[in-house]
C-alpha positions in Angstrom: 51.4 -16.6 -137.1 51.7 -20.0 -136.3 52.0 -21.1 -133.9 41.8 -28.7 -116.6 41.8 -29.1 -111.7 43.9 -31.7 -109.7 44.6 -34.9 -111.6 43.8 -37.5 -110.2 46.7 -40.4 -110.3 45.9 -44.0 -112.0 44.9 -46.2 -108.2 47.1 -48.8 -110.1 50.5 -46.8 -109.7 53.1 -49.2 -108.4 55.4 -46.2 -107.2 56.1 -42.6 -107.9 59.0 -43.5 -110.3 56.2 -44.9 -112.5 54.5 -41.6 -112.6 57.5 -39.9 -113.9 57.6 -39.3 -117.7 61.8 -39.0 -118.3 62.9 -37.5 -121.4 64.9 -40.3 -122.2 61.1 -42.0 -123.2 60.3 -39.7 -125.4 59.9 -40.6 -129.1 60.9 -36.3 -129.6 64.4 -35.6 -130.1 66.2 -33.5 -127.9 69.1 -31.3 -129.6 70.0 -29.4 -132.6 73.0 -30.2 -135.3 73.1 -26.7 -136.2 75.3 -28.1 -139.9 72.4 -30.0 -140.9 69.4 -28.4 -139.1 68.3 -32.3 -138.0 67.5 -33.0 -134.1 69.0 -36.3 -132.8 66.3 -38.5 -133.8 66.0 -41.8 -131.6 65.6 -44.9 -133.3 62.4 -46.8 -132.5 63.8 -50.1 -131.5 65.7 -48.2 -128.9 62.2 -46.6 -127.5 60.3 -47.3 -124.1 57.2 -49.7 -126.4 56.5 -52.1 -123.8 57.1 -49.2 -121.1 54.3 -49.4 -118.8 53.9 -45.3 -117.6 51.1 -44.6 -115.3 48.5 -42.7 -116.8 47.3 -40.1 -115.5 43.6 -38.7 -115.3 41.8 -35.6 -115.2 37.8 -35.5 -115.3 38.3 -33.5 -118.5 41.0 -35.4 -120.4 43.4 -38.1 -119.8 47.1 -37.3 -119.9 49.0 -40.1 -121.6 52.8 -40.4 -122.2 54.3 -39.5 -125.3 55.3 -43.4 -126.1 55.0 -45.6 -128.9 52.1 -47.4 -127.3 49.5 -44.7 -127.4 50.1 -44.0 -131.3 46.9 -46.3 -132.5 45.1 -44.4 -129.9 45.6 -40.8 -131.0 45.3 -41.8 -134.7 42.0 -43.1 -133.9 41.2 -40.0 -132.5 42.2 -37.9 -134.7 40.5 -39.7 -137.5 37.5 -39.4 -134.9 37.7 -35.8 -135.7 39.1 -35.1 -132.1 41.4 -32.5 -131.1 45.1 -34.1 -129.4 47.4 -32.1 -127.9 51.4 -33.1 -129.0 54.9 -32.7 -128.2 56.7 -31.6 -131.5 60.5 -30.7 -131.9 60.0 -27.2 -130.7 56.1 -26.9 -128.9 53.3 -28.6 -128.0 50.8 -28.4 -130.3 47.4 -28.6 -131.1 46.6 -31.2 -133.4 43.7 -32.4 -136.0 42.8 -34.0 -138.9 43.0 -31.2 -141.3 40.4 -32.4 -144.0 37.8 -32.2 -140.8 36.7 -28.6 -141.2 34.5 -29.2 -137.9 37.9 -30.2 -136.0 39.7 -27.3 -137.9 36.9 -25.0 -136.3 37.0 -27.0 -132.5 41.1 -26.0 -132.6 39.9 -22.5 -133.3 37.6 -22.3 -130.9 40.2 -23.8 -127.9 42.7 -21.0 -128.9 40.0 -18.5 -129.1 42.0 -17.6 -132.1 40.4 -16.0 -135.2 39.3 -17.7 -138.0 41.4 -15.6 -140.8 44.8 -16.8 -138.9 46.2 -19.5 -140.9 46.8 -22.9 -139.7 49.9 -24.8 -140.8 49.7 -28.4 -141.0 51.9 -31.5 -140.5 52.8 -34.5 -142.5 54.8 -37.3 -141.6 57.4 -37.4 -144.3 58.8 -35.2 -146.7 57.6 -36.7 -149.8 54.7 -36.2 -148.4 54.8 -32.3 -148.4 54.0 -32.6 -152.7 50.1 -33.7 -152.3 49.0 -30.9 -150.2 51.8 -28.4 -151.6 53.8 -27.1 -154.7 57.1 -27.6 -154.8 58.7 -28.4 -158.2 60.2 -25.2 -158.3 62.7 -26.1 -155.4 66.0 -27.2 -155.9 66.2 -31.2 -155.6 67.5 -31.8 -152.2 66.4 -28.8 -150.5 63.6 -30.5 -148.7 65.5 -33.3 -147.3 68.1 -30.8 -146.1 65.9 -28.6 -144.1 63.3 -31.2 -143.1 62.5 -33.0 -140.5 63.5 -30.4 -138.5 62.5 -26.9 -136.8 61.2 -25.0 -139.5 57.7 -23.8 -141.7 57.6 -24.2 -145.4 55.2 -21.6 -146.8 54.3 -22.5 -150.2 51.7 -23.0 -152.6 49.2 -24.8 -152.7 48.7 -25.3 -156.0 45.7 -27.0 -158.1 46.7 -30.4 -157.3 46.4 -29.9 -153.0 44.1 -32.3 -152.1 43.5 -29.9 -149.0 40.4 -28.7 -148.3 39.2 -25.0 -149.7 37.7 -24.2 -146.6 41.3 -24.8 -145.0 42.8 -21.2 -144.6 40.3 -19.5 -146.7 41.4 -16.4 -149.1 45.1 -17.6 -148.7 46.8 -19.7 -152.2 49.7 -20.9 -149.5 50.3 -23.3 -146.8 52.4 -23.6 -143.9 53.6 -27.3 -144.1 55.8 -28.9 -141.0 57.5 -32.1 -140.7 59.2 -32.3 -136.6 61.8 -34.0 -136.0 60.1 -35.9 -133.5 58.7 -39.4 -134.2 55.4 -39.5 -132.4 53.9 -36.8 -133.9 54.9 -37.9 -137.3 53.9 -42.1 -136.6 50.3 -39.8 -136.0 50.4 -38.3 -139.4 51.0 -41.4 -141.1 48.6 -43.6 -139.5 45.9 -40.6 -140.3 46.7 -41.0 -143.7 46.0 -37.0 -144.0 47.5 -34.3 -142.6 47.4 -32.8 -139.6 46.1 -29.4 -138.7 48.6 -27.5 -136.1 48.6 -25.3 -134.1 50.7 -24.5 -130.7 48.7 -25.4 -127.6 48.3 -22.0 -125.9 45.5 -19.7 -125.4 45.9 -17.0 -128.8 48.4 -14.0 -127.6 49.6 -15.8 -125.0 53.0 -17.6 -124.4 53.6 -21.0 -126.2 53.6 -24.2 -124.2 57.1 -26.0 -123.4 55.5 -28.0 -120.8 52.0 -29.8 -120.7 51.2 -28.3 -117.4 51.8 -24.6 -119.6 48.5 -25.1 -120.9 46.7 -27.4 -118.0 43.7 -24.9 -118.3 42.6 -26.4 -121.8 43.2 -30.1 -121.0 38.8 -30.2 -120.9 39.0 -29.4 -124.7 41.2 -32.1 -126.0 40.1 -36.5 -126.6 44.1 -36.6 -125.3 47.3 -34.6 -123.9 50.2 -36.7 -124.5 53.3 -35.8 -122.5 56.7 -35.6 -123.6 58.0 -34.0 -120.6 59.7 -30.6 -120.8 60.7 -29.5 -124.3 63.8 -28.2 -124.4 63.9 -25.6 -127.2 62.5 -22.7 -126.0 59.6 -20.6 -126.9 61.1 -19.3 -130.1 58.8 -21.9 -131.9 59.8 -23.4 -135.6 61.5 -20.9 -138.3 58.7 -19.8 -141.0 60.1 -19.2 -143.8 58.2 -18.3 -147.3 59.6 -20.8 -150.4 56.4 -19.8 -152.9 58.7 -17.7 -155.3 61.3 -19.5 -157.4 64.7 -19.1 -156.6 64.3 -16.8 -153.1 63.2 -17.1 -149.8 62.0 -14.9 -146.9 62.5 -15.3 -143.2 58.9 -14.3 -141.7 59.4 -15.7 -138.2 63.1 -16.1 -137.0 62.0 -19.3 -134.5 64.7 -21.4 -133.0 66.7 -22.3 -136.4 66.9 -18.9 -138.5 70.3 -19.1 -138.6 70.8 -22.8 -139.6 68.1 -22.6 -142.6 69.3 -19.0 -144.2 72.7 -21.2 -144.6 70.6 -24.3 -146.0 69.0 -22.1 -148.2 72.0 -20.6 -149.6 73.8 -23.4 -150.0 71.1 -24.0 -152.7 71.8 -20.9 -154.4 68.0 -19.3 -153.0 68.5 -15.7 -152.5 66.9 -13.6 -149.5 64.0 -11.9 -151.2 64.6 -8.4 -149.7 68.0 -8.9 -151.1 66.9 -9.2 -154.9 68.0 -6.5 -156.9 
């Protein structure tokens, strides 16, 4: 639910090492502390800033690397109104300013995904999650124990959202996210709004692990940032609905089902087909 050919090299590569984007230069974490739910998350002073990757280009889009560096350049974008595709902890995604209904309907239109399929969206810290959702009904802690990390809140969005109607329309609940992977989140807080997203794959088609996955929709995006091959899978995040007080329901298992049920009932949240 929630989820162009031949590049042409940079003339000013030094060498092929240069053109290589290691994982190890990656602002996304790489594992999974199944106890906590958290990916490693690697500090920022310990990151590639100054690295100097080759870019590469493509008549349709330019491929950057998923560094540090090129964080001013996708927030501009995206406050542009553009469409980025973005490494998360789990996918590559699809990303926009969500409060830009004509770059909510350019993501739709790339996906060739309907228009009554909800987006989730993206924020860059947990407090974060309270403007666009409700969540006084949670047990204090909860957040910060399943987030950042794999997994989709659903919950309401209550009177206070300052997200746009037109934003899932019909629906009184949003997906919110919050990766465990830094350049995605530095994007979100730069924006200043959230981010619609979406994984970066054609609509009934497998999700992208790799940018080359989804080469054939490079054209539509300002930016592809690369953060080399994800290694979670395909199993996506772990939707799970938190709108009803004191229970919770798994509606996509992901790559962390098991990790947040225990979360979850560690703070006494019952599984809602469970409920007597």
């Amino acid at each position: 639910m929630f989820e162009f050919g031949v590049l042409r090299l940079s003339q000013a590569a030094t060498s092929r090492q240069s053109d290589e984007i290691n994982c190890s230069d990656q602002i996304c974490s790489a594992s999974i502390s199944a106890p906590s739910l958290r990916l490693s998350l690697s500090t920022l002073h310990t990151m590639a800033w100054g690295s100097e990757k080759t870019v590469e280009h493509s008549t349709m889009g330019l491929v950057r690397p998923a560094t540090a560096d090129y964080v001013g350049e996708a927030i501009q974008a995206v406050k542009a109104g553009k469409v980025i595709a973005v490494p998360t902890d789990t996918l590559y995604g699809f990303a926009c300013d969500a409060c830009s209904m004509e770059a909510v309907h350019r993501t739709y239109e790339i996906k060739g995904r309907k228009h009554t399929s909800p987006l989730a969206i993206c924020v860059g810290d947990v407090q974060d999650i309270q403007r666009y959702a409700t969540t006084h009904h949670l047990p204090l802690g909860l957040l910060d124990s399943l987030l950042p990390g794999p997994v989709t809140l659903v919950l309401r969005r209550g009177d206070s959202s300052i997200l746009e109607k037109s934003l899932n329309p019909g629906l009184d609940s949003i997906g919110v996210r919050v990766p465990d992977c830094d350049f995605i989140r530095l994007i979100a807080r730069g924006s200043q709004s959230a981010l619609a997203l979406t994984s970066a794959n054609l609509s009934g088609q497998p999700s992208s692990v790799d940018v080359k996955d989804f080469e054939n929709l490079w054209r539509h995006c300002a930016y592809i940032y690369n953060g080399g091959l994800l290694p979670s899978g395909r199993a996506g995040s772990t939707v799970v609905d938190l709108t009803r007080p004191g229970e919770f329901k798994i509606l996509r298992p992901g790559s962390a089902k098991e990790e947040t049920i225990a979360i979850l009932e560690r703070y006494a949240l019952v599984e809602e087909n469970s409920v007597s």
